[in-house]
N, C-alpha and C positions, 0 to 999 in steps of 0.2 A: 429200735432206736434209729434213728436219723442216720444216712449213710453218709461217715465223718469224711469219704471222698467226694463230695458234695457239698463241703461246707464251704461257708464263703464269710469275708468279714465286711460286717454291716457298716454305714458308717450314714445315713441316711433313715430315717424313721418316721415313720406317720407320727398323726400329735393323740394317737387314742395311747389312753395311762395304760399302764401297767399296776394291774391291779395288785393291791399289798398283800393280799391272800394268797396269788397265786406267787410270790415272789419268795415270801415268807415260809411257804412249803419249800419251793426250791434251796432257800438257803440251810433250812432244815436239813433236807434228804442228801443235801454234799456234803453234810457234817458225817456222813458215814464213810468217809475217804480215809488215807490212810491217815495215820498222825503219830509222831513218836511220843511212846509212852503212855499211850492214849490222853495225852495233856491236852492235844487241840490248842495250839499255839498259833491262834491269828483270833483277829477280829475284822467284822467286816462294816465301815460305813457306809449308809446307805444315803445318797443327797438326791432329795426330789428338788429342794428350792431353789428355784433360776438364782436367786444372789449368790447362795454357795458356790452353785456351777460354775458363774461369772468370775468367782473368787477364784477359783480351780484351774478355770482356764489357761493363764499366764503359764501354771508349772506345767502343761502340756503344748506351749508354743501354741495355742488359741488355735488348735484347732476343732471346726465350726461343733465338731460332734457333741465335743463335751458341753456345749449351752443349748444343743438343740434335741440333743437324746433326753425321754423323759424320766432318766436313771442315769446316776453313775454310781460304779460301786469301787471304793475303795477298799483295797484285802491288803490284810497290815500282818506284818510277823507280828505276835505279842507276846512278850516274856512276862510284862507287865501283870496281868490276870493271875498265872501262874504263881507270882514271885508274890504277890497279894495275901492269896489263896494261903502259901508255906506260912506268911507271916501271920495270919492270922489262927492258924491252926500248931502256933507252937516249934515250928522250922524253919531254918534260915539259911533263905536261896542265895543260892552263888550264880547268879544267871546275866550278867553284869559282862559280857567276854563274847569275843567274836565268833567261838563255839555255835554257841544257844543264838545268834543271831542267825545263822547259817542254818541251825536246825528250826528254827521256827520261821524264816522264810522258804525252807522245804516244804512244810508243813501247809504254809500259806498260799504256793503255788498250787502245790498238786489239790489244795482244796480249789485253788481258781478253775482249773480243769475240768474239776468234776462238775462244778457249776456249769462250767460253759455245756458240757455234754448235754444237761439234763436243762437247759435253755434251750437248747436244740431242738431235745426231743416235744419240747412245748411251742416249736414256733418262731420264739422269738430272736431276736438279732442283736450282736454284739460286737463289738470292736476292742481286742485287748490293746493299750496303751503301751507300751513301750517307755513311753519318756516318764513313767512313773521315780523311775530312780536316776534322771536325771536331773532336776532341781525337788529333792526329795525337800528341802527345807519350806520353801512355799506350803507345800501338802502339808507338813508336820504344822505349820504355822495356823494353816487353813482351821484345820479340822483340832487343834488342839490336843494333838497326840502326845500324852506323856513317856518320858523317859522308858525305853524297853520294848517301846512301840513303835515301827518302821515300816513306812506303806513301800508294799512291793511290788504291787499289781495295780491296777484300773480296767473296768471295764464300761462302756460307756450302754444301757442298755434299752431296746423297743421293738415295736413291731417294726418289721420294714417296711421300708416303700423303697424299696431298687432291689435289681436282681443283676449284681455284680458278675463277671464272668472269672470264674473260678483263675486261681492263681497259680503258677505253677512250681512243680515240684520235684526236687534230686531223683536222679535211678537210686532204685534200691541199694544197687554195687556203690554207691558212694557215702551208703550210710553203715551198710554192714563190713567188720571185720569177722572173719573167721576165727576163733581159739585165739588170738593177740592182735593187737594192734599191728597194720600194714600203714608204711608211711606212703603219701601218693607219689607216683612217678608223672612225668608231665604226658605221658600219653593215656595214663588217667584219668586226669586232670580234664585234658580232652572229652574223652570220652563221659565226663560225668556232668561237662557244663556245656556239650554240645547243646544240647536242646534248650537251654534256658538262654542262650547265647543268640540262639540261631531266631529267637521267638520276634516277628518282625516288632512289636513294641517295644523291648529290649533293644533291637540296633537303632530305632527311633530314639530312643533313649540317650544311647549312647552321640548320637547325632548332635542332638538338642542341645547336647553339653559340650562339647565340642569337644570331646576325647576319642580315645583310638580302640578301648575297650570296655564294656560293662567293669569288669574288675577295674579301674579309674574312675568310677561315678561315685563306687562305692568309696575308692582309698581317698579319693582328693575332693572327694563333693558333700555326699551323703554322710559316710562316717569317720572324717579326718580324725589323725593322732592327735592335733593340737584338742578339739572340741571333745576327745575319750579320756584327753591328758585330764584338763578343765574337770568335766565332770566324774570323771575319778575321783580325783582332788574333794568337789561337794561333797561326794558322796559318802565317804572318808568323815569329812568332817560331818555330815547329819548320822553317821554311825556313834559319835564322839558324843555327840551333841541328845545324842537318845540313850546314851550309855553302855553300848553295846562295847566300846574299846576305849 
């Protein structure tokens, strides 16, 4: 396998397709991941078509990748499938509750994972999204996801053409607790964001924006309370809206 300290997120792609074969395996062989109850609680859409993409765009704040990758894949929790399944075979799901949302975008992540490994191990390059569940109602809109269905991931996917330089990442010490959790002390704190602090495109960073520390780009720039307040709030509401609560 591909050495995952080596891995780097794509976001640039040459224009050769991605063949349906080889993709189709791939989606196949992550279906062996874990899954509760062995239900398999997600679907995955697959958009080659530049209109869709185009569609898509807005709920990822248009960035370039998603119209210029020749894949995106959208991984949706689904209860929906599930809750089908009971009704047609004589049982009657209760999967309507923010439970079974939580369990079936468990299910839905660590299948996104397993994908991305075994993408890896073939080559090819990808970009997880993030702003998936930040205007989730576009996406649900987009793609016509019924009620029980809730896209939780994107991945934007292709061959590359850039060789990004590898991103950086916490000491160990800041990730492991021993037997219980340790609250951090500020010479911890120190000690665990030295390096990522110190990295001179990081104080460039911080420069550019005209603040006094990395932790400032993030609280008052990048990921303000008002804008986590906001799409909280969406997010809440496309739960409601897909019948999870």
């Amino acid at each position: 396998m591909k050495n995952l300290s080596t891995r780097r997120t794509i976001r640039r792609y040459s224009q050769e397709p991605v063949d349906d074969g080889l993709l189709g395996r791939l989606i196949s062989e992550a279906s062996r991941t874990q899954t509760m109850g062995n239900l398999q609680l997600y679907s995955v859409i697959v958009t080659r078509s530049q209109q869709v993409k185009e569609q898509l765009a807005p709920a990822h704040f248009n960035q370039p990748m998603v119209t210029q990758a020749p894949v995106v894949l959208t991984v949706c929790a689904d209860f929906n499938r599930t809750s089908q399944w009971a009704r047609c075979r004589q049982a009657e799901p209760g999967y309507n509750n923010f439970l079974s949302f939580i369990n079936a975008a468990t299910d839905a992540l660590l299948y996104t994972q397993t994908l991305c490994n075994l993408m890896d191990e073939e080559g090819l390059g990808y970009c997880y999204l993030g702003t998936t569940v930040y205007q989730p109602m576009r996406i649900i809109e987009t793609l016509g996801l019924p009620q029980l269905v809730m896209p939780v991931a994107t991945l934007t996917v292709g061959w590359p053409d850039e060789q990004p330089p590898l991103s950086d990442r916490l000491p160990l010490k800041a990730i492991i607790h021993e037997e219980s959790y340790h609250d951090y002390t500020p010479q911890m704190i120190d000690q665990c964001y030295a390096y990522k602090e110190g990295l001179p495109e990081n104080q460039h960073f911080v420069e550019v924006n005209s603040k006094q520390t990395l932790a400032q780009v993030f609280t008052d720039i990048r990921y303000t309370r008002k804008d986590n307040e906001a799409m909280s709030q969406g997010l809440i509401e496309a739960l409601r809206h897909q019948g999870f609560m």
